[in-house]
N, C-alpha and C positions, 0 to 999 in steps of 0.2 A: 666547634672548638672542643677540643679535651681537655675535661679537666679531673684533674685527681681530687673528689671531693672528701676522702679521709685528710688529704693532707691542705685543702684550702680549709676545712673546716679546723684545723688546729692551727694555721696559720692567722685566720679571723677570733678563734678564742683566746691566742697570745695577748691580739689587742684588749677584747672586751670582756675575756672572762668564760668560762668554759658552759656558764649555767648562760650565757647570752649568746651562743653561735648553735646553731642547730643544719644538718642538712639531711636530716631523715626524710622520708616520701610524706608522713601523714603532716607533718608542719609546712612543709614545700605546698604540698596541697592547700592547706589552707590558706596560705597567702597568695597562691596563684588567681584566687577564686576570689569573686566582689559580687554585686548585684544584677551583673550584666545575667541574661538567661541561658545562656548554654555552658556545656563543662569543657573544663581544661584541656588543651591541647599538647603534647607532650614536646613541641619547641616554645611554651610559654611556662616550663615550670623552671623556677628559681633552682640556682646550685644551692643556694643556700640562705640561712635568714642570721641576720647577724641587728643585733640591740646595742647599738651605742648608747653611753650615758652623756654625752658632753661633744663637743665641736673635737678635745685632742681626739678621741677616738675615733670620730668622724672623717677626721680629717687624717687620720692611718688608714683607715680603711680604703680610704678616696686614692691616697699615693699609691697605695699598693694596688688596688683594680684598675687603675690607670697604667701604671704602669706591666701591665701585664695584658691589658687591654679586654679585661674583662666587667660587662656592661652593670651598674647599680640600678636598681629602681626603687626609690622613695615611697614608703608605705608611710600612714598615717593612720585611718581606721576603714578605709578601702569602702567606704558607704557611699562614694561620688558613682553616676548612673549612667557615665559615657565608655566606661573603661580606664579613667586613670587610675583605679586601685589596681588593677593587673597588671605584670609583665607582659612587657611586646615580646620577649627573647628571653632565651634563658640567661638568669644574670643573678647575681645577690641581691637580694633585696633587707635593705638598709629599713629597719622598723624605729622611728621617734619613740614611740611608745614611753620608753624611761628618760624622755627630756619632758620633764613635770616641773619643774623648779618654779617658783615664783613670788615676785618679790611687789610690792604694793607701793610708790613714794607718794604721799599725799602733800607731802611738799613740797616736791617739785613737778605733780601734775601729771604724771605716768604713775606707768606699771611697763615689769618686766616677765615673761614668760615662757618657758621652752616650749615647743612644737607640739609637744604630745600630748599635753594638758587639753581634756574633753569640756568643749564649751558649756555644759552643764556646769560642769563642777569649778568653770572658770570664774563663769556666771555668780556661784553660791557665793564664793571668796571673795568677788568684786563687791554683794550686794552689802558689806558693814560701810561700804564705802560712798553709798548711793551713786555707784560707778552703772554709766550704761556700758552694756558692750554689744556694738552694733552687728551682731550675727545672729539670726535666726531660723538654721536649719531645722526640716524638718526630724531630721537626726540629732538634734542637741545633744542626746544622752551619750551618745557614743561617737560623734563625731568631733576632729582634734583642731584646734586654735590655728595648729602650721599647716593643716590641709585649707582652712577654711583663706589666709593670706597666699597660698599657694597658687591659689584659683580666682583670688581675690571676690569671693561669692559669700553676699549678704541673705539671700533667700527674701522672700516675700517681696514687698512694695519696697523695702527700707532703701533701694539703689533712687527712688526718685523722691524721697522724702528728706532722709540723713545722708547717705550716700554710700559709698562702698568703706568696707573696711580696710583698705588700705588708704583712703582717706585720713586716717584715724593713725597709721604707723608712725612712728618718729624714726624709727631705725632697726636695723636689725644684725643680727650675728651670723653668716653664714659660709658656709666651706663651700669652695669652689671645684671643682674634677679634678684638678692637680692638688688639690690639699691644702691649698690656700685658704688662711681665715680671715675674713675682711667683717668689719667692721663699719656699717652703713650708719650715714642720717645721720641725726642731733639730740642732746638731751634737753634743747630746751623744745616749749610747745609751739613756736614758728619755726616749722619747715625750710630749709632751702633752698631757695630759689637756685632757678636752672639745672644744668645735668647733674645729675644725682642717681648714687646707682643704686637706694632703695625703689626708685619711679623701676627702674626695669625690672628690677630682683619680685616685688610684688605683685603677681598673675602669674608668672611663667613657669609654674604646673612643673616643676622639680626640673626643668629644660637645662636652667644655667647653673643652679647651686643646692644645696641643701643648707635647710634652711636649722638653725640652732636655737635660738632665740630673737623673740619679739619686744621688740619698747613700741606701747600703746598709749594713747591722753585718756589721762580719764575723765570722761565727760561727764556732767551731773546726767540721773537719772532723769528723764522728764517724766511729768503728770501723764496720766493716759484714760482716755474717757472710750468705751466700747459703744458701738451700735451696729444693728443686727436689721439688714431688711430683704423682704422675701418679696421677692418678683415669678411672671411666671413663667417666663424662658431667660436663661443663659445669656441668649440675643439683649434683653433687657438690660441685663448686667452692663455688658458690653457697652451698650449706646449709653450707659451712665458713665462708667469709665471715660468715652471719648467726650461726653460733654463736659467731666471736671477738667479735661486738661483743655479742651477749647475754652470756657467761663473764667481759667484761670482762679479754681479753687482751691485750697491750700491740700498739700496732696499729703493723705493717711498716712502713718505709718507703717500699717498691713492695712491691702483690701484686698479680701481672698473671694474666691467663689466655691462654691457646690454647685454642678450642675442639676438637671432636675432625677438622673439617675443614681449620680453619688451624695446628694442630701438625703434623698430617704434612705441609704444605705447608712450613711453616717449616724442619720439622726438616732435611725432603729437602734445603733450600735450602741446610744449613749445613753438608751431609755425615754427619750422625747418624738413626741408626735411627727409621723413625718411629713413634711410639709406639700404644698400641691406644687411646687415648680423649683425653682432655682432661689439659692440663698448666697446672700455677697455678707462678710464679716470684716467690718472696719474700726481700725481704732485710731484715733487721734491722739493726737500729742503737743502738749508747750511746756514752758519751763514753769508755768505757775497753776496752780490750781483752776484760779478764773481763765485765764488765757486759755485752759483748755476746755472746759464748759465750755466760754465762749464760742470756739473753734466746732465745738461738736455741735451746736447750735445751731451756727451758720452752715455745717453741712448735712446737717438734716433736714432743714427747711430747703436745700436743692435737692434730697434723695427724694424729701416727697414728691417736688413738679417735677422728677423723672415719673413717676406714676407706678410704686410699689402695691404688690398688696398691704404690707405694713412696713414700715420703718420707724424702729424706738431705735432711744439710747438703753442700754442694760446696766443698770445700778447695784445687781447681786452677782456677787463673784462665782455663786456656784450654779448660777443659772450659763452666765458667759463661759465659765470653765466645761461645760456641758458642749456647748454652742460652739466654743475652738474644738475640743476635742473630738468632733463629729466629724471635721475634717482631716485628722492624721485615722482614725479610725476608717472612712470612707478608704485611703489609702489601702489601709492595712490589710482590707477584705481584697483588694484587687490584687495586690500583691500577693498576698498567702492563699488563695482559691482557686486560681487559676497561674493564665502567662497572660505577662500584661508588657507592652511594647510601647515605652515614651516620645514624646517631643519636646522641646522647647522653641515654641515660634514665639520673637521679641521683635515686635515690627515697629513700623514708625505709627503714630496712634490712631492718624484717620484714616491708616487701613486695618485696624485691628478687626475690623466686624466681615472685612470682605476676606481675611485671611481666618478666620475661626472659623467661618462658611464652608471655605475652600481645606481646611485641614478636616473637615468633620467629612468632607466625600470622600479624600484619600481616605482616612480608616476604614471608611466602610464599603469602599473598592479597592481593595489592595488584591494586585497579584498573586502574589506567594502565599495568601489564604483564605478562604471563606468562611463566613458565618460571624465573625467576631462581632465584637460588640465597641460601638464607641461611647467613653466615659471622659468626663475633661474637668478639671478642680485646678484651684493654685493662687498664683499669684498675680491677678487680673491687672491689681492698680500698679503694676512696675513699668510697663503693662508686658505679661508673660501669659501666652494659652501652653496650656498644657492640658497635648488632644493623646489622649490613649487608646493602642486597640489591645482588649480585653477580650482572651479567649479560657472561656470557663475550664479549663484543663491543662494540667501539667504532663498527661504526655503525651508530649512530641518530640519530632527529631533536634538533633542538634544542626539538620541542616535546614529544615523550617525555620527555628527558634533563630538563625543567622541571616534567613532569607529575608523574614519579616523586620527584623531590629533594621535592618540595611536601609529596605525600601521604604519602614517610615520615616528614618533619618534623612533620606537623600530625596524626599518627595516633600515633606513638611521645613528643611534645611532650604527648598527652592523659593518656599514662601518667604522665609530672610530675606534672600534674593531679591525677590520680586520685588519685595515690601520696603527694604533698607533698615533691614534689621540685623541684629545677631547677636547669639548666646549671653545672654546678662546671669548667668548663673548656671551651667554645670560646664564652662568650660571649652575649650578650642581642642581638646583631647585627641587621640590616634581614632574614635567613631568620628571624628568632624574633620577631619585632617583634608579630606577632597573640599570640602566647603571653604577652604579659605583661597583656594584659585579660583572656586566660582567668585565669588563673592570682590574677591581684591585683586587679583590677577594674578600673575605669573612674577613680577617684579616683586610685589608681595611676598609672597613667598617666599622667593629665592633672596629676599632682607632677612626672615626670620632664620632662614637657613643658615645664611653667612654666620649673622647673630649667633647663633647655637655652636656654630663652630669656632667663634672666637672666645668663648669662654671655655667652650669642651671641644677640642682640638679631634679628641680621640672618638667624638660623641661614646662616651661611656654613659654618662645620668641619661633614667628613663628614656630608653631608645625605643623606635617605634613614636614614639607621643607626639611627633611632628612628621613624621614619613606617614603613617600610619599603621596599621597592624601589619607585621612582619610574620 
């Protein structure tokens, strides 16, 4: 497609303002580019990046690239690890960024909030309210409210404790590919029964709309009691995991693990001893003080008959604030030191130990490279393994760096498969795009397709993100 980018980009700053449309090379770059490991391809750089403030703008922008049939793709803070910060195709890329607004009703039991407000800072605002807010990405800092309902991804255990956060939406504000502004859901705090076009508009990864503003409940805070036990394989972890959901235990809020390669990395990283095997980090939750004593009681006295080396509860904040932070740190070393190549395997529970087994030999037979190293942390009690291969070095090609992302996606995505699992947190995106015919079949599919093309005719929003990479 030709496009004359002096005159789209005056045509896009009529709408939103000359200091909000940009389509120089080094901004283009920057939004082309997410976490994914290889660099920019010159059919995936944006024409241009345009910052709306509000849905009217939104929804000018949406007429006019619709109409001219040129494709949008929905930025938020581009920290998702499948590919959906990036364009599939060159297209404008629509940044929330400046839909920040947010308004608190404590008497009627919501809140409202634009897309681009960072769960951190959503967090702060919430907390005079002793508001929970049920997302806990590992990116809290920089990661935005409308990516996190986009994807409808809670991160940790919280999917089988609270539930997902679009459990949590009341309704929401969003422009459609023709420019249409619809107006989802309810303001009061029971939901609607039957079709309801918040249930579809909540996951579907910018496919059908852009999204403007969120109405969320505001739930009270609950009490949260930590405990910390240190087992001496991984393996361990695991057969505790499957025996709370066989026992029918009351299931954590977070239960995360350190394997026994990124505990002592974490540990090291946060000035504490590091330990001889693997460490699981669990916190429990009720709406009362006692209730959760209680709760943490009753699952400590089963973490012991799993047979840890140790299992306490931790009563000082800066001892547990140690203790979490050994695990976003463990991260950060794998990330920043080398190239490190993810999975998400979400199976069904009493295969989780034959599928952790089976993902730890893909890593360490893969194809496309040798030598690497496997490392696996995360979010066990959801239950989610997340098996990484970990090669001490940033250079390689970009056609390695493509070869390996492929084959642990398409090797560790079998185990879904196998297992009757799939993605509970980063998403059905253009990396997982062949996985939904394994997985649901061809009629599958070809529903979501239809779907996509009844709301976006011309598929303008984020193209690519249901074909796959273009």
């Amino acid at each position: 497609m030709d496009i004359d980018l002096k005159q789209l980009t005056k045509d896009l700053a009529a709408m939103v303002g000359k200091e909000n449309a940009f389509s120089d090379r080094p901004t283009a770059l920057a939004y082309a580019k997410d976490t994914m490991p290889w660099d920019v391809e010159a059919h995936h750089m944006p024409y241009a990046v345009v910052r709306p403030a509000d849905a009217q703008q939104v929804s000018a922008i949406l007429k006019y690239a619709t109409g001219r049939k040129i494709p949008v793709h929905t930025h938020g803070s581009g920290t998702s690890l499948v590919g959906l910060g990036r364009p599939k195709t060159n297209a404008i890329v629509l940044d929330t960024a400046r839909m920040q607004d947010l308004a608190v009703f404590p008497d009627r039991a919501y809140f409202e909030v634009g897309p681009g407000m960072h769960i951190g800072k959503l967090r702060k605002a919430l907390a005079p309210y002793n508001a929970l807010l049920p997302v806990f990405p590992g990116s809290e800092p920089v990661a935005t409210i409308g990516g996190s309902i986009a994807v409808n991804t809670s991160a940790h255990a919280v999917d089988a404790s609270i539930g997902k956060p679009g459990d949590y939406v009341l309704g929401m504000e969003v422009v459609l590919p023709t420019g249409e502004i619809l107006n989802t859901g309810t303001e009061s705090t029971r939901k609607p029964a039957g079709i309801e076009a918040t249930k579809f508009l909540v996951g579907s990864e910018g496919l059908l709309c852009v999204i403007t503003r969120i109405r969320m409940r505001l739930v009270p805070l609950p009490h949260t009691t930590n405990i910390v036990a240190y087992y001496r394989s991984t393996e361990e972890i695991i057969d505790t995991v499957m025996a709370m959901y066989r026992d029918g235990l009351p299931t954590p809020m977070f239960f995360e693990y350190l394997d026994e390669k990124s505990s002592k990395i974490g540990f090291e990283a946060v000035g504490l001893a590091p330990p001889t095997g693997a460490v699981a980090m669990i916190r429990m939750h009720s709406a009362t003080r006692v209730g959760c004593e209680e709760k943490a009681r009753i699952f400590l006295e089963f973490l012991k008959k799993t047979g840890p080396i140790e299992a306490r509860i931790i009563t000082d904040d800066d001892e547990w604030g140690k203790i979490w932070s050994s695990r976003a740190e463990a991260g950060n070393y794998v990330y920043r030191l080398g190239s490190t190549f993810g999975s998400e395997v979400t199976v069904r529970v009493d295969k989780l130990k034959d599928a952790f087994l089976e993902a730890k030999e893909i890593i360490l037979n893969l194809d496309s490279v040798q030598g690497n190293e496997f490392i696996s942390f995360g979010h066990i009690g959801a239950p989610t393994i997340h098996a990484y291969a970990f090669i001490p070095s940033k250079d390689i090609s970009n056609e390695v760096k493509k070869a390996v992302t492929l084959e642990v996606r398409d090797k560790t995505e079998a185990l879904n498969v196998k297992y009757g699992g799939c993605g509970g947190e980063w998403g059905l995106t253009a990396q997982r795009a062949g996985f939904l015919g394994k997985k649901y079949g061809p009629a599958y599919t070809d529903f979501l397709v239809r779907l996509k093309k009844t709301f976006d005719p011309e598929n303008i929003l984020n193209r690519g993100n249901l074909e796959g990479w273009l």
